[in-house]
BALOBA-1460 file (C-alpha; in Angstrom, 3 decimals):
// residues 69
<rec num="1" residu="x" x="-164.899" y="-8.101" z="12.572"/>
<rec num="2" residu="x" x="-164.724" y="-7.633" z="16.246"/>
<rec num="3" residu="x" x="-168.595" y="-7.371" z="17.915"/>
<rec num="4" residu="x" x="-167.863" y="-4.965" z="20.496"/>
<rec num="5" residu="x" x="-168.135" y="-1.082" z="20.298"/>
<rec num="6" residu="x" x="-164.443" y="-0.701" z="19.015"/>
<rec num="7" residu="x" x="-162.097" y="-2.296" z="16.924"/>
<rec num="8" residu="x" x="-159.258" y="-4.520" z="18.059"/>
<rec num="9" residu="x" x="-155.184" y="-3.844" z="16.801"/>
<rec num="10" residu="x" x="-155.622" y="-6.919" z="14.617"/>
<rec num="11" residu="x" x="-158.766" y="-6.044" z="12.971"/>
<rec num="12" residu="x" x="-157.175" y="-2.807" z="12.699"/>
<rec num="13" residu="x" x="-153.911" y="-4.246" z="10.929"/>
<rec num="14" residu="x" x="-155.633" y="-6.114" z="8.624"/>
<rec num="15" residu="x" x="-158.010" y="-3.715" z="7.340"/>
<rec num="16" residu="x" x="-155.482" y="-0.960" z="7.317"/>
<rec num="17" residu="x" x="-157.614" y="1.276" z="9.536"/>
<rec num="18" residu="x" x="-155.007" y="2.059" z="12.422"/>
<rec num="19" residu="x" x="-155.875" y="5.846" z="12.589"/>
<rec num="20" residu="x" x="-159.372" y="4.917" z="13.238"/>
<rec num="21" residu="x" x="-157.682" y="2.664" z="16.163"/>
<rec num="22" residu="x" x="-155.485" y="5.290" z="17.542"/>
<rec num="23" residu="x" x="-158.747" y="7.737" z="17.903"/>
<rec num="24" residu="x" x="-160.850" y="4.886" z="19.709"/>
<rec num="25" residu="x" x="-157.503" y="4.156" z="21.942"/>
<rec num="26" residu="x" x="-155.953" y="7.198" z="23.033"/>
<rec num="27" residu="x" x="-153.041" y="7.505" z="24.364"/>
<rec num="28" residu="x" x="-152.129" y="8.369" z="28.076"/>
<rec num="29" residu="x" x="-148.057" y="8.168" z="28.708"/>
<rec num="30" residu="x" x="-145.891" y="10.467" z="29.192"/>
<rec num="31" residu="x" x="-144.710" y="11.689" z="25.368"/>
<rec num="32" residu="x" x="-141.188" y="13.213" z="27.326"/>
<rec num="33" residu="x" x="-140.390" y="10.243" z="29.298"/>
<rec num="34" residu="x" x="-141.235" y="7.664" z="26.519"/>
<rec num="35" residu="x" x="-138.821" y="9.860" z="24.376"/>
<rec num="36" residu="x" x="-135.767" y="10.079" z="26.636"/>
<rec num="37" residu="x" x="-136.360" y="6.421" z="27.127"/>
<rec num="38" residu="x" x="-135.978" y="5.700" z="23.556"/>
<rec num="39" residu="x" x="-133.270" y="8.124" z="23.260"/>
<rec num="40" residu="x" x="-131.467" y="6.136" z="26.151"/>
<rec num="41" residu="x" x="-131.891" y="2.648" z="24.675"/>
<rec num="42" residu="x" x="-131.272" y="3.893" z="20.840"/>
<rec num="43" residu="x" x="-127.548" y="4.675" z="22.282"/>
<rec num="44" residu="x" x="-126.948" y="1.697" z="24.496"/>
<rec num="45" residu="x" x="-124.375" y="1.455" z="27.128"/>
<rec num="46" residu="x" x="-121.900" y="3.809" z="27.178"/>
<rec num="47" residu="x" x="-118.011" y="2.862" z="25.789"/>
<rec num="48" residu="x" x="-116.221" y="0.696" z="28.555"/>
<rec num="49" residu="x" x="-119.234" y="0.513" z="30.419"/>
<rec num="50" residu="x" x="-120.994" y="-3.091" z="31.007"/>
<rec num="51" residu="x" x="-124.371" y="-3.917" z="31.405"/>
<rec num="52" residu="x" x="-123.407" y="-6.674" z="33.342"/>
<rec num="53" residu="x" x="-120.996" y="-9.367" z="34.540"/>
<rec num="54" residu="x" x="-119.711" y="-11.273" z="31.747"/>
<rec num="55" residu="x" x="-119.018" y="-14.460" z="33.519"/>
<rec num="56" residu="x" x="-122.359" y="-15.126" z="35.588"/>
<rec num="57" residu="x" x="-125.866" y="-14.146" z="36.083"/>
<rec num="58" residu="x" x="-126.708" y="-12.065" z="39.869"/>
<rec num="59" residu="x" x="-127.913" y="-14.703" z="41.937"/>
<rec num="60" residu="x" x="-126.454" y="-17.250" z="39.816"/>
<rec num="61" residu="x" x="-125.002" y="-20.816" z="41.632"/>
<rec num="62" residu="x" x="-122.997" y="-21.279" z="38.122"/>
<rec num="63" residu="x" x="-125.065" y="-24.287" z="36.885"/>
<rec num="64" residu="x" x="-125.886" y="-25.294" z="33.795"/>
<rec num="65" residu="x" x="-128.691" y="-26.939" z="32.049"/>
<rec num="66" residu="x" x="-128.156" y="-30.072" z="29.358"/>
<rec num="67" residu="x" x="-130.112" y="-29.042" z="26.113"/>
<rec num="68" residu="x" x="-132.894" y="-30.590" z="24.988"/>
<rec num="69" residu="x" x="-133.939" y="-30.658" z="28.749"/>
C-alpha cells in the first residue's frame, strides 16, 4: 500500500476499492464536452469523408524507413 494520504489507481485496481479512489480524486472536466466528444469519436468520420490523405503523411518527403532499423 501506497504511504501517502491517498491511494494510487493501481492500489485501487488491485484491491477493488475504485469508489474510494474516485471520492479522494474528484473529477473536474467538463461532463458535456467529454460527452459530445465521445459521441463524435463513437461515430467516426462521416461516409465519403477522409480523415486524411491516403497516399502520404502532411509534411511528408515520401521516404521510407528499412525495418528492423
Amino acid at each position: 500500500m501506497s504511504r501517502g494520504k491517498y491511494l494510487s489507481l493501481e492500489e485501487a485496481r488491485q484491491t477493488s476499492q475504485l469508489g474510494r479512489f474516485c471520492e479522494e480524486h474528484p473529477s473536474e472536466a467538463d461532463r458535456g464536452r467529454f460527452f459530445a466528444l465521445l459521441d463524435a469519436m463513437s461515430k467516426g468520420a462521416l461516409k465519403g469523408e477522409e480523415t486524411s490523405q491516403p497516399d502520404h503523411a502532411e509534411g511528408s518527403n515520401e521516404t521510407r524507413t528499412r525495418q528492423g532499423t
